[in-house]
C-alpha positions as CSV (number, residue, x, y, z in Angstrom):
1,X,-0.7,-8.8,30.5
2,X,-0.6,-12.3,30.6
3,X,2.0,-15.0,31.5
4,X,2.3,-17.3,28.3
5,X,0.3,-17.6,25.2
6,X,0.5,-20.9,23.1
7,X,1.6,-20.8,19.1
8,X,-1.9,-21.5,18.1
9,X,-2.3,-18.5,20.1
10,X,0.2,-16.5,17.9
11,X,-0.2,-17.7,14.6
12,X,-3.6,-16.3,14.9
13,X,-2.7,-13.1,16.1
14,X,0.0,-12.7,13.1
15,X,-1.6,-14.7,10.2
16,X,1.6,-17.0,10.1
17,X,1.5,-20.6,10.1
18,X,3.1,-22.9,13.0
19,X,5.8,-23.8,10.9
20,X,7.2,-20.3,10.6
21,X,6.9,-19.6,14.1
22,X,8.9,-22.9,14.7
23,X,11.5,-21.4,12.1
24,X,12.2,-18.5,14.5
25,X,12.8,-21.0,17.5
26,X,14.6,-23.0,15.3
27,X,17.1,-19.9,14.0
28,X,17.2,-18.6,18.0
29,X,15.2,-15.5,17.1
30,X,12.7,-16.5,19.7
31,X,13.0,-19.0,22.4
32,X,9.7,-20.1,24.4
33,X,9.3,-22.0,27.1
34,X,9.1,-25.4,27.0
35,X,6.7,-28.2,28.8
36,X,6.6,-31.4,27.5
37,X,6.4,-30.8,23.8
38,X,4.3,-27.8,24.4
39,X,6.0,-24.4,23.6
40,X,4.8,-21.3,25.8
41,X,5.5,-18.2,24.2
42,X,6.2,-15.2,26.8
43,X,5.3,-11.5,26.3
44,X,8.7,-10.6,25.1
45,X,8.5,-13.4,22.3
46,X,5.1,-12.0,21.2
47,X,6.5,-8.8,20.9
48,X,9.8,-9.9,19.2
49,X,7.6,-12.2,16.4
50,X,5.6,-8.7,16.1
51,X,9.2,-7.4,15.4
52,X,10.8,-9.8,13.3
53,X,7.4,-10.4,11.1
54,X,7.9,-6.4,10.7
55,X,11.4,-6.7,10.2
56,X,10.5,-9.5,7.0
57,X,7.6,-7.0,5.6
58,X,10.3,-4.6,5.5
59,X,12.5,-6.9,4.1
60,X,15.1,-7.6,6.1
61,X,17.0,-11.1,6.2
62,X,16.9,-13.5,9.1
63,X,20.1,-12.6,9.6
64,X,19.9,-9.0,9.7
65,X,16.8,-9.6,11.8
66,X,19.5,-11.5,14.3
67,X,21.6,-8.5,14.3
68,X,18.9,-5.8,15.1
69,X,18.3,-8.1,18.2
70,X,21.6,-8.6,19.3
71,X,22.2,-5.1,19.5
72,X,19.2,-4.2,21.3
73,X,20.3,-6.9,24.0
74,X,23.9,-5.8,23.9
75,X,25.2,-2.7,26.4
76,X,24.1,0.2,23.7
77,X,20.7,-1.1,24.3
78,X,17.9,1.3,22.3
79,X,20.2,3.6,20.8
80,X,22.8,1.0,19.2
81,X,19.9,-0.4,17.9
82,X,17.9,2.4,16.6
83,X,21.8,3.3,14.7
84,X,21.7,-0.2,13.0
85,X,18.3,0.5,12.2
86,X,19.1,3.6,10.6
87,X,22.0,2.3,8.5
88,X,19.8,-1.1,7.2
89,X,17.1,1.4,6.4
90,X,19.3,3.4,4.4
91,X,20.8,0.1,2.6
92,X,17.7,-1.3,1.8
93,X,16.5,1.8,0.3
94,X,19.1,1.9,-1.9
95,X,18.2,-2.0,-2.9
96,X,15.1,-1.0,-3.6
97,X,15.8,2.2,-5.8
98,X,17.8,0.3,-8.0
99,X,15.6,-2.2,-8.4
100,X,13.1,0.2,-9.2
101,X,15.7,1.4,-11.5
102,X,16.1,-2.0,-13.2
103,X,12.0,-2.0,-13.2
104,X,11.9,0.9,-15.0
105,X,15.0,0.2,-17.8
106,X,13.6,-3.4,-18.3
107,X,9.9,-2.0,-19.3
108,X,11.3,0.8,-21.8
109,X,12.9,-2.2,-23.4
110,X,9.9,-4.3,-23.4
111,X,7.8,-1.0,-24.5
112,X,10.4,-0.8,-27.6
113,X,10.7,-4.5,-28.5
114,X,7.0,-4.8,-28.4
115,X,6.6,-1.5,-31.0
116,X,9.0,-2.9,-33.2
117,X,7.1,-6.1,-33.2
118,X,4.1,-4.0,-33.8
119,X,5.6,-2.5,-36.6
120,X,7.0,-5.5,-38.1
121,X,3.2,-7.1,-37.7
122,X,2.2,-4.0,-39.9
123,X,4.8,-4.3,-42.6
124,X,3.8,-8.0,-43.1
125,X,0.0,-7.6,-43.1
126,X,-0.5,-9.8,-39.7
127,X,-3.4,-9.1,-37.8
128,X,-3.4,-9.1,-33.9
């Protein structure tokens, strides 16, 4: 394993831009180390961007992202945060499954306004 990797480094790895990476520093997420104005990113920050980037595909805020790495540092360790994890799981499933609901109510409505359109195209003699 190696000793430091530089940002150019990581935003290849990740597909993310330097900017973003800079974000994380910038909201304490991650916290390389510094020389100069050159930021050397440890093995433990590559593997908490890996995280966070997962934690934002699964959409998860910053600041829940903060959390889940709180607790991991905090005395419960692993299993306080694998509990967390759990729980935002469970809440962002329920986000998504009414959205999906919404989704789902909002296209029967289109589906109808469009038929009656349809219909009303018909009555009048309007071509589409």
């Amino acid at each position: 394993m190696r000793e430091y990797y530089s940002i150019t480094e990581l935003t290849r790895e990740f597909g993310v831009s330097t900017r973003t990476i800079r974000f994380y520093e910038d909201e304490g997420l991650i916290k390389p180390v510094r020389r100069g104005r050159t930021r050397l990113f440890r093995p433990s920050d590559r593997i908490l961007l890996r995280q966070i980037l997962r934690g934002k595909r699964l959409g998860f805020s910053i600041a829940e992202i903060r959390e889940i790495i709180e607790v991991y540092k905090a005395p419960s360790g692993e299993e306080g945060q694998i509990k967390l994890m759990v729980d935002l799981i469970s809440e962002k499933r329920a986000e998504l499954e009414q959205k999906r609901r919404d989704i789902d109510e909002i296209l029967q409505e289109l589906d109808a306004a469009e038929e009656n359109c349809i219909e009303r195209m018909a009555e009048l003699r309007i071509s589409q």
